[in-house]
ROMAR-868993 format. One record per residue: residue in one letter; x, y, z of N, C-alpha, C in turn. Coordinates in steps of 0.02 Angstrom, whole numbers, padded with zeros to 5 digits, always signed. Example, Ala and Ser with C-alpha at 12.3 -4.5 7.8 and 13.67 -1.06 7.14 Angstrom:
2
A+00660-00284+00390+00615-00225+00390+00660-00165+00390S+00642-00112+00354+00684-00053+00357+00645+00002+00394
This chain:
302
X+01241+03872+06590+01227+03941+06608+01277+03988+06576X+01342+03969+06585+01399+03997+06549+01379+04034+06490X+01374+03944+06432+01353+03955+06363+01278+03999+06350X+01238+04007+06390+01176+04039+06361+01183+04127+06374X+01227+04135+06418+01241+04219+06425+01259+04256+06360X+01323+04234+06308+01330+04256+06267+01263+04273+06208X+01220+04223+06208+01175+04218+06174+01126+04257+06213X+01110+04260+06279+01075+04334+06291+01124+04391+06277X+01158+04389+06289+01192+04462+06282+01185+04484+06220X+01194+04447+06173+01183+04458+06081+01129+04481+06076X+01062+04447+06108+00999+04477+06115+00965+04537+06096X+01018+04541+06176+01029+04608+06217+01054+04678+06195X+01095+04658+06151+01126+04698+06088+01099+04711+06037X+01036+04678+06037+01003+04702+05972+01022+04658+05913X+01051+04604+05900+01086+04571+05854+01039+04527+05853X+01006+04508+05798+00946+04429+05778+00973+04381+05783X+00948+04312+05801+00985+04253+05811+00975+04221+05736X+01006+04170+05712+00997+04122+05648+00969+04103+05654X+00900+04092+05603+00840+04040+05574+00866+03987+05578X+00843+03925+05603+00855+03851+05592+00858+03816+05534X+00891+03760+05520+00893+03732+05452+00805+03712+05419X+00773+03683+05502+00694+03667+05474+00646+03764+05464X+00648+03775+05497+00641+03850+05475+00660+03874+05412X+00719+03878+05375+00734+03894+05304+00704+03832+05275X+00688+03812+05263+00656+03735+05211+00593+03758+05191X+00572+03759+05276+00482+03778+05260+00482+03843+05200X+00531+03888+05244+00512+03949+05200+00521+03939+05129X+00550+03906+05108+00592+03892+05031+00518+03856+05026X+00500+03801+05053+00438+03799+05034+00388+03831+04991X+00369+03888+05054+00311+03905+05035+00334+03974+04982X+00386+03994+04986+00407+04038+04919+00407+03996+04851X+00421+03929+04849+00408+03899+04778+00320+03885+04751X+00305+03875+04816+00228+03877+04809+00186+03929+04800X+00209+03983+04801+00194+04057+04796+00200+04064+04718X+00247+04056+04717+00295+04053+04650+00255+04033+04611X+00249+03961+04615+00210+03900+04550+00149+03938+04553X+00109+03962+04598+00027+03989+04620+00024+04055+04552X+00078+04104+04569+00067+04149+04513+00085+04130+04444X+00139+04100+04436+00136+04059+04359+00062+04038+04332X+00042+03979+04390-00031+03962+04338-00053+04021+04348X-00084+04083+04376-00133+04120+04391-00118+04155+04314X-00056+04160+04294-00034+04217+04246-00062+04173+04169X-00034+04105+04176-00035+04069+04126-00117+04050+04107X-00178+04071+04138-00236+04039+04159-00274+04072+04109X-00272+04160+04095-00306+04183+04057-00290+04172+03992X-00209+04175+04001-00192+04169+03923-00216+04108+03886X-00206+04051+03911-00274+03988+03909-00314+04002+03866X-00376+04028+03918-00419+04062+03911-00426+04087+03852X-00381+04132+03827-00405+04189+03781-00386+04162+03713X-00331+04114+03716-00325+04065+03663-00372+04028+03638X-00411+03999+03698-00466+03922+03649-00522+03984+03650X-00537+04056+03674-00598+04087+03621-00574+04108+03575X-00524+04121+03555-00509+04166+03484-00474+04106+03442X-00488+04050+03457-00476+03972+03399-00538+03996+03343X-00515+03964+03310-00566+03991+03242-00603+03926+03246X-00664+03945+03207-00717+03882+03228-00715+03840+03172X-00716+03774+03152-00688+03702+03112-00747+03716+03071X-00726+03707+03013-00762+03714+02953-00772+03666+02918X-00854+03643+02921-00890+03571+02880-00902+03590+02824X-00854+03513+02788-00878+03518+02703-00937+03518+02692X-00948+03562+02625-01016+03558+02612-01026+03520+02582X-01075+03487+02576-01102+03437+02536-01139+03450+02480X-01119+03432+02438-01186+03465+02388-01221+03423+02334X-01270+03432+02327-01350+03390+02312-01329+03385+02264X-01356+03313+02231-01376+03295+02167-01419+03332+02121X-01386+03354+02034-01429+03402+02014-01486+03373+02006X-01505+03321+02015-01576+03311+02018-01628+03348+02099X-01605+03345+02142-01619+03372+02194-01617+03443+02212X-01579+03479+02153-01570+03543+02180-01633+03606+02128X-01644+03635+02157-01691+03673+02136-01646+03735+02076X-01716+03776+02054-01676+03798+01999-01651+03875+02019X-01652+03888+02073-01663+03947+02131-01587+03923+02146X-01575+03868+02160-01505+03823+02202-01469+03837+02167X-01479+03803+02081-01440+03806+02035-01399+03879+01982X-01458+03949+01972-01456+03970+01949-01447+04028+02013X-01487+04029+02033-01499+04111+02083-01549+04143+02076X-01583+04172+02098-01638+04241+02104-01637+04301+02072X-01535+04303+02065-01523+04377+02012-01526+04371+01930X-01559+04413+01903-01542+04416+01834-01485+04429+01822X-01458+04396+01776-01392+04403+01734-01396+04382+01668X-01337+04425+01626-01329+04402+01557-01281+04356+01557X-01292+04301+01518-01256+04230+01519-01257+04214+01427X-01191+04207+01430-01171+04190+01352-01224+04116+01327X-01205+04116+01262-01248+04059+01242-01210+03994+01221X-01155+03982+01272-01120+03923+01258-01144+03898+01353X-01141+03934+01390-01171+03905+01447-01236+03909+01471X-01262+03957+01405-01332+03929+01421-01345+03863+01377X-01313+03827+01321-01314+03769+01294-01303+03697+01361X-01242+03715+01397-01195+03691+01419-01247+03658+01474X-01308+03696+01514-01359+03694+01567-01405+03661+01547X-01415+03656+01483-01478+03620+01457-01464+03563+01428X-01380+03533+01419-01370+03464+01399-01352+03434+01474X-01342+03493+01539-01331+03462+01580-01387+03432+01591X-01450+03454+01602-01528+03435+01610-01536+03377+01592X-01519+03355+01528-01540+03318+01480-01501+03250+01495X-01442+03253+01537-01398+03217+01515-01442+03180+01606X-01463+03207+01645-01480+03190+01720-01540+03155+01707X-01568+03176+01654-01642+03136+01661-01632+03080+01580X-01578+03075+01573-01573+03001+01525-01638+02945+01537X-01641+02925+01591-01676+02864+01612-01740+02882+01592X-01759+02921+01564-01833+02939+01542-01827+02911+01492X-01911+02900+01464-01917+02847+01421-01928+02890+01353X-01952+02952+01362-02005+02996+01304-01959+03060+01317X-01951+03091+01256-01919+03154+01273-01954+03210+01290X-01911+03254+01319-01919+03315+01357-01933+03371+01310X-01999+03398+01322-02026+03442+01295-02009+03511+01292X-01997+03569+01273-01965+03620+01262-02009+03674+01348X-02070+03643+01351-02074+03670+01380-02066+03641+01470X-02061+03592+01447-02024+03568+01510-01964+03608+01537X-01906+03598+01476-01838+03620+01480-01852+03694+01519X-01895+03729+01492-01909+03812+01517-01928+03813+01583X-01976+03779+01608-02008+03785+01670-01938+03759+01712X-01912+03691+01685-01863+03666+01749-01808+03664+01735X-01757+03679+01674-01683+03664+01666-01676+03740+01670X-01679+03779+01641-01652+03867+01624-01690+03896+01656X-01669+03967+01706-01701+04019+01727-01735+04051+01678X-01786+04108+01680-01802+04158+01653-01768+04214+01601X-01740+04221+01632-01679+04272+01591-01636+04223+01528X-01654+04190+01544-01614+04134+01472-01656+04136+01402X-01648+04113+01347-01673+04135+01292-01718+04073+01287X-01797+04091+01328-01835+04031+01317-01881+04034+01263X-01861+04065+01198-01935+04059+01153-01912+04018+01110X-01976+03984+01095-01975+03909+01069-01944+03935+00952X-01903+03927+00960-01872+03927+00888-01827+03987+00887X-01810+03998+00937-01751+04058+00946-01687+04015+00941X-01636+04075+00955-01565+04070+00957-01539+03989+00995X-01553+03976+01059-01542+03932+01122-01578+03850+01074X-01642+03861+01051-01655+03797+01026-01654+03782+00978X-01625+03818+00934-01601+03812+00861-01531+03768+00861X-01480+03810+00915-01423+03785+00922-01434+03718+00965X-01485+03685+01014-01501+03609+01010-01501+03589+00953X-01549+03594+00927-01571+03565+00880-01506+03520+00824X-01464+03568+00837-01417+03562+00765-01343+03533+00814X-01368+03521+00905-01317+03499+00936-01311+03423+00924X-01241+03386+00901-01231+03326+00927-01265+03257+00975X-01234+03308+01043-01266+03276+01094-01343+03289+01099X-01376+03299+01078-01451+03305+01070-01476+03276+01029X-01523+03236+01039-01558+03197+00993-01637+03234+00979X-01650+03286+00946-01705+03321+00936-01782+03315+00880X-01815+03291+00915-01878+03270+00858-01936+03315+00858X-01995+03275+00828-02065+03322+00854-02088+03332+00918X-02065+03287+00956-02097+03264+01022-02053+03286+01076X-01983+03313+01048-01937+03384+01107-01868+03353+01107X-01850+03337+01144-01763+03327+01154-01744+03276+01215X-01689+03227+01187-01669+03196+01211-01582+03194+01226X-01561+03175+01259-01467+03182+01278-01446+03110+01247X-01382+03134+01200-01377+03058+01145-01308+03054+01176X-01281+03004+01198-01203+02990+01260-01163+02984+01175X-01116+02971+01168-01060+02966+01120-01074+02892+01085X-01091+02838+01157-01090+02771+01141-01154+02747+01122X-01220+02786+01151-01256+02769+01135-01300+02723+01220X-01251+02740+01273-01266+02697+01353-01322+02721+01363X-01364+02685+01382-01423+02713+01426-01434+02692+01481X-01414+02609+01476-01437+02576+01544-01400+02513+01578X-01399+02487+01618-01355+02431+01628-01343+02394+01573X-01397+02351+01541-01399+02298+01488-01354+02327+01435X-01355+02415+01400-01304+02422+01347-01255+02435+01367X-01261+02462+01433-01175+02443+01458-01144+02378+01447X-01168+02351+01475-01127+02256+01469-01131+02254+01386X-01172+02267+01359-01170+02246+01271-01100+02302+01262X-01108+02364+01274-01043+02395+01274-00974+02370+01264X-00978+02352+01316-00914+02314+01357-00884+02278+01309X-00944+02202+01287-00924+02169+01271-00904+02146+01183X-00926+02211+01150-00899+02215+01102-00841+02288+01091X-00812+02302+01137-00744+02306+01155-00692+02254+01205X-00686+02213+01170-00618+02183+01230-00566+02184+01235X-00554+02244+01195-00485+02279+01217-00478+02318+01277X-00542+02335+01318-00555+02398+01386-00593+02438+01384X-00630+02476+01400-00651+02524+01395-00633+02552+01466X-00593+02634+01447-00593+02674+01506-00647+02713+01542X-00646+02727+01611-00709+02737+01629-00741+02810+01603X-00688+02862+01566-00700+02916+01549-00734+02925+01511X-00722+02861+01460-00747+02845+01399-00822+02840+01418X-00844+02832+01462-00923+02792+01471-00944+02822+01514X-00915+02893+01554-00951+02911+01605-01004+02975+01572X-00995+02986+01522-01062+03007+01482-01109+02984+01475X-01124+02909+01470-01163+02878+01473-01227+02912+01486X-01253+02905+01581-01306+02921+01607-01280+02937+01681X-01322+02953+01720-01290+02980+01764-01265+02942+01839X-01266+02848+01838-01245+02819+01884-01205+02764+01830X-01200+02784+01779-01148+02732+01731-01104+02712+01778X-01065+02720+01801-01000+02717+01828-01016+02657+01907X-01077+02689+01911-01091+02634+01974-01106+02568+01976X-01150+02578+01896-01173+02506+01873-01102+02461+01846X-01053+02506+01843-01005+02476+01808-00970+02442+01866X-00971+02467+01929-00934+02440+01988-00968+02392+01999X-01051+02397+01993-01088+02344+01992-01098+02281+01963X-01083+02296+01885-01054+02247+01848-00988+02195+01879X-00941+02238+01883-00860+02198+01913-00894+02150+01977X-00930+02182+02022-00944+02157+02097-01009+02076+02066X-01042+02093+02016-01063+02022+02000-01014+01974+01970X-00960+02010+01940-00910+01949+01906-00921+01953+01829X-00981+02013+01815-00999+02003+01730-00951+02066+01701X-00910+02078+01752-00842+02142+01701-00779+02115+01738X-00743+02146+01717-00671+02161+01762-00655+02223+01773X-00607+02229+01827-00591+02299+01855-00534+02315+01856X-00474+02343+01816-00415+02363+01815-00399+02433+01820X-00334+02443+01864-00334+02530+01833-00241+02506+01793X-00267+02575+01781-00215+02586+01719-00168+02667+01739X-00111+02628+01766-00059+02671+01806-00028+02710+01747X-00014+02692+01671-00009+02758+01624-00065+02821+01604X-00133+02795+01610-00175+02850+01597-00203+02887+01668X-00201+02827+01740-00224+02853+01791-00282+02835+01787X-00334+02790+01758-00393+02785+01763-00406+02707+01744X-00463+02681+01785-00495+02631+01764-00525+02608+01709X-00521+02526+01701-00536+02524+01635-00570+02447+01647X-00616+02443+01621-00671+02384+01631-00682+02340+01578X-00674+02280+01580-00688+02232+01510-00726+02157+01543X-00762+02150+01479-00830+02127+01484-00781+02049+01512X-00818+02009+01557-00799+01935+01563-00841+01899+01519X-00806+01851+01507-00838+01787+01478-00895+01770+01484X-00929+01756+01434-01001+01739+01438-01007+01656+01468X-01056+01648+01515-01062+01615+01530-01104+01554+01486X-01055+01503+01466-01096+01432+01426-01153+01401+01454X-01217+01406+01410-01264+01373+01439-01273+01296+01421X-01276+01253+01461-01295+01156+01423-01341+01155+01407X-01341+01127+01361-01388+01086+01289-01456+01070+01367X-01509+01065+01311-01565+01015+01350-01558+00940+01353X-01576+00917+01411-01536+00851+01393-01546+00802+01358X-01627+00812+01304-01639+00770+01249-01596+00780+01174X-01559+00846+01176-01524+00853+01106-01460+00834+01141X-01432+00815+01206-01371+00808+01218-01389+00709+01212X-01428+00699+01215-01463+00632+01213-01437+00617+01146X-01461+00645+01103-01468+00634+01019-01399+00640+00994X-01353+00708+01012-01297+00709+00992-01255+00658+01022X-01268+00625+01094-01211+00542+01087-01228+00509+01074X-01277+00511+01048-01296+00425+01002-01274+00422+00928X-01267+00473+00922-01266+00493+00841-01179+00468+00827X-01203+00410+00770-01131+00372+00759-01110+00408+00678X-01030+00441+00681-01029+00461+00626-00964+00410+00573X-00995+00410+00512-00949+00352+00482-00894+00364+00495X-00833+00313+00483-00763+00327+00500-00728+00350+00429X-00760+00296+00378-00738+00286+00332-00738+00383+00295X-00716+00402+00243-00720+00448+00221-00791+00458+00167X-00762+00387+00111-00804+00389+00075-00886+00396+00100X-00897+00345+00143-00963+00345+00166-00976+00409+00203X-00930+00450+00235-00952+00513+00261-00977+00559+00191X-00952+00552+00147-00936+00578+00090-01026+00571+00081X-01058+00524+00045-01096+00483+00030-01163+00507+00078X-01146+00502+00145-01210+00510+00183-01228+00613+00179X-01184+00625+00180-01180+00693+00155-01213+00716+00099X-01192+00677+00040-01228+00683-00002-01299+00656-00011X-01321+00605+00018-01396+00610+00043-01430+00655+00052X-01411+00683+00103-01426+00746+00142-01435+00818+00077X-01400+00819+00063-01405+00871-00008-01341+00923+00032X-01285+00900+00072-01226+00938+00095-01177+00908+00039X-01143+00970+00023-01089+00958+00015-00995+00955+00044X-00992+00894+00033-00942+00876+00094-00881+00918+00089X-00849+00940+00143-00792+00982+00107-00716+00917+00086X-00725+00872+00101-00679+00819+00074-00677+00805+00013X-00733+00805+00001-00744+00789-00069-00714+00851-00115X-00723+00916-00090-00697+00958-00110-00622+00965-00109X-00589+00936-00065-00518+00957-00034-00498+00881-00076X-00529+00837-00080-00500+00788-00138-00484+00790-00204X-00533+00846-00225-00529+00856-00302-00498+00900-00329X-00467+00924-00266-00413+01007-00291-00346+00994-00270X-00331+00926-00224-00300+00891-00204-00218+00869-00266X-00162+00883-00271-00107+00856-00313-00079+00766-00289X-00078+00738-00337-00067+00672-00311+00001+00698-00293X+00027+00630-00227+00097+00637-00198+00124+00589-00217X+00183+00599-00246+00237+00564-00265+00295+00531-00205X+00316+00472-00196+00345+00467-00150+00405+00465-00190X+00435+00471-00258+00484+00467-00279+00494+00521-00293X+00568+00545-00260+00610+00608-00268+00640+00633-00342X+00600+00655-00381+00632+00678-00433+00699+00719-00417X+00734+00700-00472+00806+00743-00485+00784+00798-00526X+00810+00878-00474+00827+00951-00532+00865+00953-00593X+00855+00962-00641+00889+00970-00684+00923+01039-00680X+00965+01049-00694+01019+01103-00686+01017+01134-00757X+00991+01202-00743+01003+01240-00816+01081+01263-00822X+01098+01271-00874+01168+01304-00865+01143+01391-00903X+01200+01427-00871+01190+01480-00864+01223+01500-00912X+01168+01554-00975+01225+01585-01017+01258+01640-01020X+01305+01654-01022+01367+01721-00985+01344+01769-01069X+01331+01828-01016+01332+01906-01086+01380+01921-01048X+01408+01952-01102+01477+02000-01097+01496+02060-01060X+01410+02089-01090+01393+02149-01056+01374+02153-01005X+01357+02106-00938+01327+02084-00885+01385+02067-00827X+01443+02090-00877+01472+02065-00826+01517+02136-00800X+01572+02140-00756+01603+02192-00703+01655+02215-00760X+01674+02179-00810+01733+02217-00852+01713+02232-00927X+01642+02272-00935+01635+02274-00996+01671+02351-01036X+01719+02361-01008+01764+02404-01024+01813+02366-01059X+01831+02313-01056+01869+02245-01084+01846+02223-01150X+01782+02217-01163+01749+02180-01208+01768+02176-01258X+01823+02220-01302+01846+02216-01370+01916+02165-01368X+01947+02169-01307+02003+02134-01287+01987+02061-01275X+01933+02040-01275+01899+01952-01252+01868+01928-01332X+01852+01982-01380+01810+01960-01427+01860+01979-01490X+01843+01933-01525+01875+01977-01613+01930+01937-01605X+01964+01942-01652+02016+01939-01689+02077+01940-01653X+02093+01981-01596+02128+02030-01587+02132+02014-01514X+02090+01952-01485+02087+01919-01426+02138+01893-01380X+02140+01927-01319+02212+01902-01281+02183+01863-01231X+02217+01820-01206+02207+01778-01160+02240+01811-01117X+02204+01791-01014+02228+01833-00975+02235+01741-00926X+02268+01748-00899+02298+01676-00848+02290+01716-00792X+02296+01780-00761+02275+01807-00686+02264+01900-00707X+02248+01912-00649+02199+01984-00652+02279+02047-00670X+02330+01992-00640+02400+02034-00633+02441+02009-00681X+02428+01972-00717+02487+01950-00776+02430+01929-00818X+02454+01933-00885+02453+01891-00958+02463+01824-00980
């Protein structure tokens, strides 16, 4: 009773009593939770306003094979003036895509489907004059064809390619060809009828023909060739040869042949005759010859 008077009287006075230790906790509590509540609330839009104003991911384009692409795709709808090295440049591209054709491409083919309108399509003008007299164009009565450097058209002269280079051929070298050269060539390596190297000084691949594969005899001439007994003797090889109406090369290599001596002849030794003038002191020469001749016993005395 004592102890609780002071504490009314404090009351009583108007003076607040102290919050409890569990009382301050809670509150610390719920002020951190207040706290964390407006952080996310603040942090929530900004979020927000970030992933809409992300810029939207941009897909490679892909783009069509010029065989697939139209001439609208390729060229455009607008007229334009276009020099006459790329209007050349469009019409060996044409030429070079449709290789695998058997018959060449007619002028008026080229007009309707390789070059727009606005290009110089009259037949003996400027554009097909300069074919005509192009390289890479192979041009006859019957229209125009795309001529590769090597001459590739198709798998089979590829491998003939190849194989009369076996030093390499790089793939740069041959990707003129036609227009899946390069695949047939991977195609080649993947049967085992090329090889596949790259080449870390130029940076590029380089393909060489493999070994031709040996085919066996039929087995009646492999029959015939082991039975077939050939003389040992020379002469008689010699002889049966000459039956035959061959001429043996022994017989040849006999008759051009030097007999061998097993006895070592001795060189005869020429002796050598000394000119005067041939030699290092022909400043001397009147002093060695004549009359008047001194004898010398060393290079330093008389």
């Amino acid at each position: 009773m004592e102890g609780q008077a002071p504490s009314a009287a404090a009351a009583a006075g108007g003076q607040a009593a102290k919050p409890s230790l569990a009382a301050w906790k809670q509150g610390a509590v719920q002020m951190t939770m207040a706290s964390a509540g407006e952080l996310v609330a603040k942090a929530a839009p900004k979020q927000q306003k970030t992933s809409s104003n992300k810029a939207p991911v941009k897909r490679p384009k892909v783009d069509k094979p010029f065989l697939e692409k139209t001439k609208e795709e390729r060229f455009g709808s607008k007229p334009r003036e276009v020099n006459m090295s790329k209007q050349v440049k469009d019409v060996l591209q044409f030429l070079e895509a449709h290789q695998a054709r058997e018959r060449p491409i007619t002028w008026e083919e080229i007009v309707s489907d390789a070059i727009p309108a606005w290009y110089d399509t009259v037949e003996g003008g400027q554009l097909y004059n300069v074919l005509v007299g192009n390289d890479r164009v192979a041009a006859s009565a019957h229209g125009f064809m795309y001529r590769s450097e090597h001459g590739i058209r198709d798998k089979a002269t590829l491998l003939r390619f190849l194989r009369e280079h076996p030093q390499g051929v790089k793939a740069n070298e041959i990707s003129d060809g036609y227009e899946n050269v390069l695949r047939d060539a991977d195609q080649l390596h993947a049967e085992g009828a090329a090889f596949k190297l790259y080449n870390a000084e130029f940076k590029v691949d380089v393909y060489f023909a493999a070994p031709e594969k040996r085919t066996s005899a039929p087995p009646d001439m492999a029959e015939v060739y082991l039975k077939t007994q050939l003389p040992l003797d020379p002469a008689e090889l010699i002889a049966s040869l000459s039956g035959l109406g061959i001429r043996s090369a022994l017989a040849s290599a006999a008759s051009s042949r030097k007999p061998i001596s097993l006895v070592k002849t001795e060189r005869v030794k020429k002796k050598r005759k000394m000119n005067i003038r041939h030699m290092t002191n022909v400043h001397m020469a009147d002093m060695l010859t004549g009359a008047d001749a001194q004898q010398y016993t060393s290079i330093d005395r008389r």
